[in-house]
Structures are given as C-alpha cells and as structure tokens.
C-alpha positions in Angstrom: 0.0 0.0 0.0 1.3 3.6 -0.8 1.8 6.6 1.3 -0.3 8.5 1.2 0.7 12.3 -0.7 1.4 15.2 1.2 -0.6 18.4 -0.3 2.1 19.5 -2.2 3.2 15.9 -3.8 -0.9 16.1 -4.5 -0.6 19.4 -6.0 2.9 18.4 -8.0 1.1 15.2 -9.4 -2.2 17.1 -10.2 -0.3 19.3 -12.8 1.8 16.0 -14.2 -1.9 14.4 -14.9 -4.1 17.7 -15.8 -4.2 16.8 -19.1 -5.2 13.2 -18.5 -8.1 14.6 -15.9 -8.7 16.9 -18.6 -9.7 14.0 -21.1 -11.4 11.8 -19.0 -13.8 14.4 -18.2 -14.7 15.3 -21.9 -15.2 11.8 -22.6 -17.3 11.0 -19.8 -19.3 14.2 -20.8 -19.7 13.4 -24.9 -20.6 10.3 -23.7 -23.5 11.5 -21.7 -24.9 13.5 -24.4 -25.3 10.8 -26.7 -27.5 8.7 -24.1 -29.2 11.8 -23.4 -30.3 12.1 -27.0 -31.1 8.5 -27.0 -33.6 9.2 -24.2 -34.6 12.3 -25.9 -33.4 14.3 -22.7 -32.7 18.1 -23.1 -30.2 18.8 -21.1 -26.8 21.1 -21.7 -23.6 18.8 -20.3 -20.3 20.4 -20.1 -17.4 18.8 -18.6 -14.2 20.5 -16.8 -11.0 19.7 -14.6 -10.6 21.6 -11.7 -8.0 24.6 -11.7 -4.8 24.1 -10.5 -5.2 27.2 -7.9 -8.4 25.6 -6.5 -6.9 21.9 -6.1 -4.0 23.2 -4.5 -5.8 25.3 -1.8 -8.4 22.6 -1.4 -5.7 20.6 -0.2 -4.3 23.3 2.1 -7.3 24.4 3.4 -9.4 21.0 4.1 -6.5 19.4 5.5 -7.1 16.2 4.0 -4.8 13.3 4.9 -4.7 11.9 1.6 -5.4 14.7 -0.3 -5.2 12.4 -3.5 -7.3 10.4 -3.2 -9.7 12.9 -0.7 -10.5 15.4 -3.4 -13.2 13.7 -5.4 -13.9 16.4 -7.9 -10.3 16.8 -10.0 -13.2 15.7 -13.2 -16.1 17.2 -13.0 -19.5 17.2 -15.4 -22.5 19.4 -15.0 -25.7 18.1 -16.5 -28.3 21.5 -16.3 -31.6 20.6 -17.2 -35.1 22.9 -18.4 -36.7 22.2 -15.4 -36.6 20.4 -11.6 -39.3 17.7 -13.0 -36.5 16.0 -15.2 -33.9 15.8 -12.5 -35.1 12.2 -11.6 -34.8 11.4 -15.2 -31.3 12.5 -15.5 -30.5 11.1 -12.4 -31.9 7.9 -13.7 -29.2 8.5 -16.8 -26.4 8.7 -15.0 -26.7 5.9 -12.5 -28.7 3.4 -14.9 -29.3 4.5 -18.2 -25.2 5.2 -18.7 -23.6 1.4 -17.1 -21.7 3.7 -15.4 -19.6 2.2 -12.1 -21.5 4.7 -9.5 -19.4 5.5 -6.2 -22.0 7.3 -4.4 -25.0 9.6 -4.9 -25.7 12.6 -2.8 -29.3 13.9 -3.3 -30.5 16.7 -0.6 -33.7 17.6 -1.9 -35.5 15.3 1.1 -33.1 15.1 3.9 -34.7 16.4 6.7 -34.2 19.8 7.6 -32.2 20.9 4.3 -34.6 23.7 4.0 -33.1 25.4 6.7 -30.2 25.8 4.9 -28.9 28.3 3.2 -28.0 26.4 -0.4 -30.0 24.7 -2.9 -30.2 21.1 -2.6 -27.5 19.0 -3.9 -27.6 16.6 -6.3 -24.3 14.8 -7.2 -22.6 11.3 -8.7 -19.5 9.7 -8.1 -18.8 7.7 -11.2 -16.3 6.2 -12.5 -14.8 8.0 -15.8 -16.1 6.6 -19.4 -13.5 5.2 -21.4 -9.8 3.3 -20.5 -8.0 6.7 -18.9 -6.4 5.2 -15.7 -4.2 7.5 -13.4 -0.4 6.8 -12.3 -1.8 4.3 -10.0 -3.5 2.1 -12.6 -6.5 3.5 -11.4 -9.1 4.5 -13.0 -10.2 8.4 -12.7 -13.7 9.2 -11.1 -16.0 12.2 -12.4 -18.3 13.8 -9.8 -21.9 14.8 -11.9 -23.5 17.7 -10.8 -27.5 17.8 -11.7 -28.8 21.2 -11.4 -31.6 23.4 -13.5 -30.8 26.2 -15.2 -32.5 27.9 -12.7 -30.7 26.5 -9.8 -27.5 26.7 -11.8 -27.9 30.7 -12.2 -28.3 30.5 -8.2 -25.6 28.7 -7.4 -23.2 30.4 -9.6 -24.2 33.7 -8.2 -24.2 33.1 -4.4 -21.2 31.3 -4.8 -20.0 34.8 -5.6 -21.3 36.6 -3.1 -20.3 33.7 0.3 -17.2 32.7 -1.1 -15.6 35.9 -2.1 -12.0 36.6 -0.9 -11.3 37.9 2.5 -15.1 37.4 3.6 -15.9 35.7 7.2 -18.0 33.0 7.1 -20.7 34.4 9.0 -23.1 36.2 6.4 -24.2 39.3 7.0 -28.6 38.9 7.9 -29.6 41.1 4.9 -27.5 39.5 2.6 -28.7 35.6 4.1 -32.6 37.0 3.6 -31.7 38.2 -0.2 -30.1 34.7 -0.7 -33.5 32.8 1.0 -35.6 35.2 -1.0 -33.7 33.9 -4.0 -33.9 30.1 -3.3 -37.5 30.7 -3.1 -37.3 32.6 -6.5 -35.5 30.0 -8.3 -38.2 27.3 -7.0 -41.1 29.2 -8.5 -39.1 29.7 -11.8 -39.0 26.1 -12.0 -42.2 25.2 -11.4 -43.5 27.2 -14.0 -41.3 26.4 -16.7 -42.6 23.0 -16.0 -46.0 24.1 -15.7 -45.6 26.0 -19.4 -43.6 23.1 -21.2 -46.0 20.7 -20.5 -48.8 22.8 -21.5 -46.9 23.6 -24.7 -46.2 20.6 -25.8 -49.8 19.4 -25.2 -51.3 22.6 -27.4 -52.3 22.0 -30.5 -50.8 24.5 -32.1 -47.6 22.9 -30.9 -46.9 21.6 -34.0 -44.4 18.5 -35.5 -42.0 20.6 -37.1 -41.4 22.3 -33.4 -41.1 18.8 -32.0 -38.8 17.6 -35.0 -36.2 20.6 -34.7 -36.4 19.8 -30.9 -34.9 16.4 -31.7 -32.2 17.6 -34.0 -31.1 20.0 -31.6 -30.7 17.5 -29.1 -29.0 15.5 -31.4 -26.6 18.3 -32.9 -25.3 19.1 -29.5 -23.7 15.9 -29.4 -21.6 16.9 -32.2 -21.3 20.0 -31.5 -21.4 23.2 -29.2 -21.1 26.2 -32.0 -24.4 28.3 -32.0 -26.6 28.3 -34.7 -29.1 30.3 -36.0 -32.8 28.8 -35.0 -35.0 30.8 -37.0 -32.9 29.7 -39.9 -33.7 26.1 -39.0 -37.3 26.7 -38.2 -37.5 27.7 -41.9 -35.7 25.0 -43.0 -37.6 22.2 -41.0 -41.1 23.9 -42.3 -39.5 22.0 -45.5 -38.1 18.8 -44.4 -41.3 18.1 -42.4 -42.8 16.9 -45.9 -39.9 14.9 -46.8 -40.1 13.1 -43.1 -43.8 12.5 -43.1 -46.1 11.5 -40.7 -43.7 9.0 -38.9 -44.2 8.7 -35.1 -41.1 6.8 -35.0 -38.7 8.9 -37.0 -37.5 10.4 -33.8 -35.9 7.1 -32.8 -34.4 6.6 -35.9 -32.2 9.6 -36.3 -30.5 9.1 -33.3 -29.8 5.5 -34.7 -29.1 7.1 -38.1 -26.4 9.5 -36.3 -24.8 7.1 -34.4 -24.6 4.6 -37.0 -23.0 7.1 -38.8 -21.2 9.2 -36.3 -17.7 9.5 -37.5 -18.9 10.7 -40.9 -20.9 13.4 -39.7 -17.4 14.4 -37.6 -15.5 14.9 -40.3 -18.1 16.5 -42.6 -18.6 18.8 -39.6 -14.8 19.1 -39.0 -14.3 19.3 -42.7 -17.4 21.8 -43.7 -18.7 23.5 -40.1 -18.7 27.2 -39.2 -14.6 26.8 -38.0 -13.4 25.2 -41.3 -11.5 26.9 -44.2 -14.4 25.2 -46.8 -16.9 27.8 -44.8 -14.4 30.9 -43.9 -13.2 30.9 -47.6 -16.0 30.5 -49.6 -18.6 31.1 -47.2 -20.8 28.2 -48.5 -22.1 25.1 -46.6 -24.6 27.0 -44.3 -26.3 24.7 -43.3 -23.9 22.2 -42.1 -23.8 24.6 -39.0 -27.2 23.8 -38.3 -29.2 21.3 -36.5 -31.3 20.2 -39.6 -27.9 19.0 -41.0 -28.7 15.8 -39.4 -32.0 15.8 -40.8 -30.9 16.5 -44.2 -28.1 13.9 -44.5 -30.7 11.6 -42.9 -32.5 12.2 -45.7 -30.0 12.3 -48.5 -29.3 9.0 -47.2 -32.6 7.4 -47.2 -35.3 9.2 -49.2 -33.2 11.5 -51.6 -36.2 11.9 -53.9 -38.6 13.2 -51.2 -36.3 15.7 -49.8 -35.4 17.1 -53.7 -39.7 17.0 -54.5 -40.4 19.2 -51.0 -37.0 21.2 -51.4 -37.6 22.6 -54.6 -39.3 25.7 -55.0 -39.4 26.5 -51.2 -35.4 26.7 -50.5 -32.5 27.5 -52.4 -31.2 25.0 -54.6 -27.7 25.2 -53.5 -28.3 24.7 -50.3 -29.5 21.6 -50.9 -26.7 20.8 -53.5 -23.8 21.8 -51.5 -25.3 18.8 -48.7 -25.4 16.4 -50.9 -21.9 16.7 -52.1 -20.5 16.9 -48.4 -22.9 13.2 -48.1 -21.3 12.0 -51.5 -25.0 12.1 -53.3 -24.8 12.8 -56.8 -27.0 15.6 -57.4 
C-alpha cells in the first residue's frame, strides 16, 4: 500500500496528470450527451478539470490526509436541465441509463431539515470516468456529476459569488442571508413554472411537428457540436423537411440510430465543412452544415433523396440543398 501524498506531492502530481483529468472528463461528458439524445433528454452537459489554484488550496485548506485520493472532484460534469421535473430522469441516466460504475449519490432535496439551509439542494454522482483513462496508480479516474436546472444553476453560480468571495468571514451578513432565502424561493417558482408552461406547450395543438422535429435535431446536434446556430434559420428549414419526413411517429428514434450509426462521418463532414473550417471561412458556403437540420438532411440524402429534392424545390435555395449532398457524396 502507498503513502499516502502530502498536499504538495498532491498538488505536484495534479499538474503531471491535468491533461489526462482533462480528457477523462470530456469523454465521460460526450458520452452522456449521446444517451441523453437517446432518451430524448434536453439537457446542456459540459465537462471541466478543476483549476490548479483551487486543487492546491483545497488541499491546504481542508487538510485532507490523503489529499489524492480525498479530493473527489479533479473531473467534474454538470448536467443542467429545463426544469426540476426532469432531474429524476437525469438522475436515472447517469446511474442506470449510462452502465456507469457509481461511487456514491448525494441527493438533498429530502433530507430532513435541508430547507433550513442556506443552499440549494444538492444533487451529485461519483462515477467512474467513461472510457480506459487510468491514473499513475493504474487506477481509474472518477468524475463527480453535478444535476442542477438552469434555474438553480444561475443561483448557485451567483451566491457562490457573493459567500465565497475573498477575505469574507464566514458568517453572512442577515440582509445579505434573507436576499439569498428570498432567491432560493425565486429559483423554485421559476422552475415550477417552466414546467408548468412546457407541458402545456407541448400538449397545445398548435404545438406543432415541425417544433417537435427541430427539438430532436437540436438534441442530437449538440452531441456533435457546441457552436451556435441560427434557430429561426432552422425553423424555416424544417417547415421543409417536415414533408420529406412524413407522418412517422417513430422517425425520432431513428435519427439518433441514423447519427450514431454514422457518427464518425458526420465528424468529419462537420470538422471538414462546419462554421470553423477553411471550406466555410473561404468560400462562405455550406450554411447549413452549422445547423441542426444538417442531421435531418443527411438523414434524408441518405434514405429518401427523392422526397427531400420534390419538397426542397421551389421553397429553398437549390444550392443549399446541392452543397449537402456533395458533403454526403450524393450525386446531385
């Protein structure tokens, strides 16, 4: 059995395996997003390694005895969902839905007397990392989740802020402690009614198929990639490719199997054509690849190339629709 590391030897190994950290955490995160579109889950998931500064006066300050193997959070992935009623569905994702190895979970909405306190309820995984990224040890690296919604996430960023800011005490001054309660209450109701108005929307009948088939792509694309987009862009574009879909309950399902079948393809035609590439700087062509409704549209190319060229024309540019199907190899 080892020594345990003094702080420092933590600190000096920390910065020898950033990197490493750094990786396990983005792969643990991409890997998330794709079971999240499986589910057809919104949710934003970002990943990060915790700074150097911070790890070092974690170490110092907690006065861990293995400060190594103590701090739990070196990888750490945020999962921020719409609204508080799909926490037990992400929740589910991470510790079912994902085979993950799960360490712990800590989950304060109902602990007795947590509304006393002056945080929002925590809800956190220890998992072990996706992937084969083992430490020094042979070990391999852990990711603590954190589950918030966006509401909770705007709180917790903020009062972080405002009780953790250098050189304060750590007894809160009363005016500031009631502004902070006031809030918690705040972000509650803010959830609650985003709930309240999603599920109404999606239940109106006005809330029509193309708003539910661009919802899909966008979960989808965000498994590819994080660049914006331009949504009122797509919402034209998916008044179109509605036709060439159809009235398929089911074609949800299969473009998340059509984009992981074909995963690495759509990679490099977004690596190779995307907003960042020299293709779309220099000649300022390939629009669309930036766009959700790519996915859509190579579906398509892919499987009903006649549909999508019969509904295309005559509503949208032609090139637009050329310029995809080159990027898919189609002959146009």
């Amino acid at each position: 059995m080892t020594h345990p590391l003094t702080a420092h030897e933590a600190y000096r190994r920390y910065r020898q395996e950033l990197s490493e950290i750094e990786k396990a955490a983005e792969v643990t995160a991409a890997y998330i997003r794709r079971r999240a579109a499986r589910r057809h889950l919104s949710c934003q998931v970002s990943s990060r390694a915790k700074e150097i500064s911070s790890f070092i006066k974690k170490a110092y300050r907690k006065g861990y005895k293995d400060p190594w193997n103590e701090i739990t959070d070196k990888a750490g992935i945020r999962i921020v969902v719409p609204y508080s009623g799909l926490l037990d569905e992400t929740l589910d994702l991470v510790t079912q839905g994902c085979n993950f190895t799960v360490i712990r979970v800590e989950d304060d909405r109902r602990k007795p007397g947590f509304e006393e306190r002056l945080e929002y309820p925590r809800l956190h995984v220890q998992i072990r990392a996706h992937g084969e990224g083992i430490d020094a040890d042979g070990v391999p690296y852990q990711c603590e989740v954190q589950i918030r919604t966006e509401a909770a996430d705007v709180w917790a960023r903020m009062s972080h802020s405002l009780m953790y800011k250098p050189g304060a005490t750590t007894d809160i001054p009363p005016d500031v402690r009631r502004s902070l309660y006031r809030l918690i209450a705040l972000v509650e109701l803010y959830d609650s009614e985003v709930e309240r108005g999603a599920k109404a929307l999606t239940e109106h009948p006005d809330f029509s198929r193309n708003n539910r088939l661009l919802a899909e792509a966008e979960r989808i694309y965000q498994t590819f990639s994080a660049h914006p987009y331009d949504r009122e862009l797509s919402q034209d574009v998916v008044d179109v490719l509605i036709d060439a879909v159809g009235d398929d309950p089911g074609y949800a399902d299969r473009l998340v199997e059509f984009a992981e079948e074909h995963r690495a393809r759509i990679e490099r035609a977004y690596a190779q054509y995307g907003p960042t590439s020299e293709q779309f700087l220099e000649h300022g062509r390939y629009l669309l690849v930036s766009q959700p409704e790519s996915l859509i549209i190579f579906e398509r190319l892919a499987h009903a190339r006649y549909d999508l060229q019969d509904t295309w024309e005559g509503n949208l540019e032609d090139r637009l629709l050329t310029d995809m199907a080159r990027i898919w190899g189609v002959r146009w």
